[in-house]
N, C-alpha and C positions, 0 to 999 in steps of 0.2 A: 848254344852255351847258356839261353837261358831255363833248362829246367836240370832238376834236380833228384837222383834218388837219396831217400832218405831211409837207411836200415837201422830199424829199431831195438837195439836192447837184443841182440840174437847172442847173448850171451849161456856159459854152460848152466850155469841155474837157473835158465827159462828153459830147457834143451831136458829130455829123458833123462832121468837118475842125478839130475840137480833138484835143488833145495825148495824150487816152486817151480815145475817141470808142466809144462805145456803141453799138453798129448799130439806129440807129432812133429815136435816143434822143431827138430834136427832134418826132417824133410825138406824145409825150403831151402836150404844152405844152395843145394845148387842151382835153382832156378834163380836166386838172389846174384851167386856168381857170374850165372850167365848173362843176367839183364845188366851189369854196369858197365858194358860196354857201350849201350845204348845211350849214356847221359852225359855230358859235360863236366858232371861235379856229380860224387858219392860223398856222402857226408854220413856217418854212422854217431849211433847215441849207444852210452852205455850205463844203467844202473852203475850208481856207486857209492853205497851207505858206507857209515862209520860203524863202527860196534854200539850195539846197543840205541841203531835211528829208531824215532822214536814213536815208525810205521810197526814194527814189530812188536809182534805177539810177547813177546818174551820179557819186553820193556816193562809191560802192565799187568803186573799180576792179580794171579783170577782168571787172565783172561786167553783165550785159545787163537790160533791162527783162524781165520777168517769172521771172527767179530767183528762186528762194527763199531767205533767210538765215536765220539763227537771229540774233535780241535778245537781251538782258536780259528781255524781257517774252514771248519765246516766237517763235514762227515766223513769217515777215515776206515776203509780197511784195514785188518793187520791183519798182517804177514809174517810167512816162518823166517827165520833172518835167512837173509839172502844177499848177493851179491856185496858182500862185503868188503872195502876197499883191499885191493892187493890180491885177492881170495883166488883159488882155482876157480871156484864159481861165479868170480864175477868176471872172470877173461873172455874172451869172446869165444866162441865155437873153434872148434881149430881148425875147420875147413872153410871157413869165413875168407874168403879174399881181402883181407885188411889191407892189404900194400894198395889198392886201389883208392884207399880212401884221400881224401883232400882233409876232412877235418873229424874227428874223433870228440864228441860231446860229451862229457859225463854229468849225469845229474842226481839227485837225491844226497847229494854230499853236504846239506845242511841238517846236523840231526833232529832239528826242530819241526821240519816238515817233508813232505814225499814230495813227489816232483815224477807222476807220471808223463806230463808233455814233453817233446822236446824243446818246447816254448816258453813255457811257465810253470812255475813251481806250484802247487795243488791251493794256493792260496789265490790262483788266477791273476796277481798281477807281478810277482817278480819276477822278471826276465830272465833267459837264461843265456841271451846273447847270441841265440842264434837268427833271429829276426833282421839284428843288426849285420851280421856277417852276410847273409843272403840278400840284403839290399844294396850290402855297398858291392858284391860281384853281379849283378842285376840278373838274380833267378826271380821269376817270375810263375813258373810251374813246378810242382813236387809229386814226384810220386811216392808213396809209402808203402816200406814192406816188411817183415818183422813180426815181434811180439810182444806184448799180445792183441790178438785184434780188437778185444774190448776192452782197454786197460789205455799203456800205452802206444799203440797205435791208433786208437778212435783220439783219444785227450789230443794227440799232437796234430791229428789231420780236423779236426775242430776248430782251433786255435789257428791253424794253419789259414783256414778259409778265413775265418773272423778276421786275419790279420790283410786278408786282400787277394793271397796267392790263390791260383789255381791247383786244385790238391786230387788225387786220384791216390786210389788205396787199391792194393791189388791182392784181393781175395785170394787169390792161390795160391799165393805167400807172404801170407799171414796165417797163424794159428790161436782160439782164444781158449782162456781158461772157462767160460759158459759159467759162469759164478749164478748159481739162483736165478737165471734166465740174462744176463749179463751182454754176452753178444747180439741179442735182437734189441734189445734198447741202444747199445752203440750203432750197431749198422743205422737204427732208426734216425739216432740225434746224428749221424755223420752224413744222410741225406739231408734232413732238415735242415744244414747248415751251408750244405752246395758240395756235399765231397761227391766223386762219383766213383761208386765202387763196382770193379772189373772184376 
């Protein structure tokens, strides 16, 4: 009972013909399925902006989906809006086994900042409370699987290790968007940090 899967964000607009679609990304639904039988505790995260968060392209005019800006809290993709709270696209896949979950995360719900991890909001120190929950049922191991694998699944198994757990990321399912070489620096920083990726 001490480890944990932790499914990322495998919502319909990370999924084919959603709003920031993952190439493939509907593939792992069933291997994600089949592995929670294996854990103690499934714990699932889900994107969940307001209208108009203010990661999105659309917020800053002039400016297009996958520019870079600069924050208050450092450098900032934007994104075509996506996962909008309530949204078709922000529901989970529908062949997601949800009834297995123990706890359902939502994050990016402050429209001031994005919140790739399921740790911490991209400003690196606000909690998102899940740290707290998995100490006080004393998981001690996670495994990660989901999307994206360079986005948020590297941010959260990062964070993960920094925070002490034992973290494993299971490369067969996960899928990444490869943003301008994008998943060779996450796999990179997600070894240098102690994640060990299967």
């Amino acid at each position: 009972m001490t480890s944990a899967l932790i499914v990322i964000d495998l919502q319909n607009d990370f999924c084919p013909g959603g709003a920031l679609a993952v190439p493939a990304g509907d593939q792992i639904v069933p291997g994600i399925n089949a592995l929670m039988d294996a854990f103690g505790a499934v714990l699932l995260t889900q994107d969940w902006h307001p209208l108009a968060h203010s990661s999105f392209a659309s917020s800053h005019p002039g400016k297009s989906p996958y520019d870079m800006i600069q924050m208050p809290y450092g450098p900032q993709v934007l994104w075509p809006d996506h996962c909008v709270q309530g949204s078709h696209g922000a529901a989970f896949h529908q062949a997601l086994n949800t009834s297995r979950a123990d706890l359902i995360l939502r994050k990016g719900y402050n429209p001031a900042i994005d919140s790739y991890s399921a740790f911490f909001e991209n400003d690196q120190q606000t909690p998102t409370g899940l740290h707290g929950y998995l100490q006080t049922r004393g998981i001690t191991d996670l495994t990660l699987v989901g999307l994206a694998t360079d986005f948020c699944v590297s941010f959260s198994a990062v964070d993960a290790a920094r925070l002490g757990y034992r973290v494993s990321v299971r490369r067969d399912l996960t899928r990444a968007i490869d943003l301008d070489g994008s998943l060779a620096v996450a796999e990179a920083g997600m070894v240098a940090a102690g994640v060990s990726l299967l």
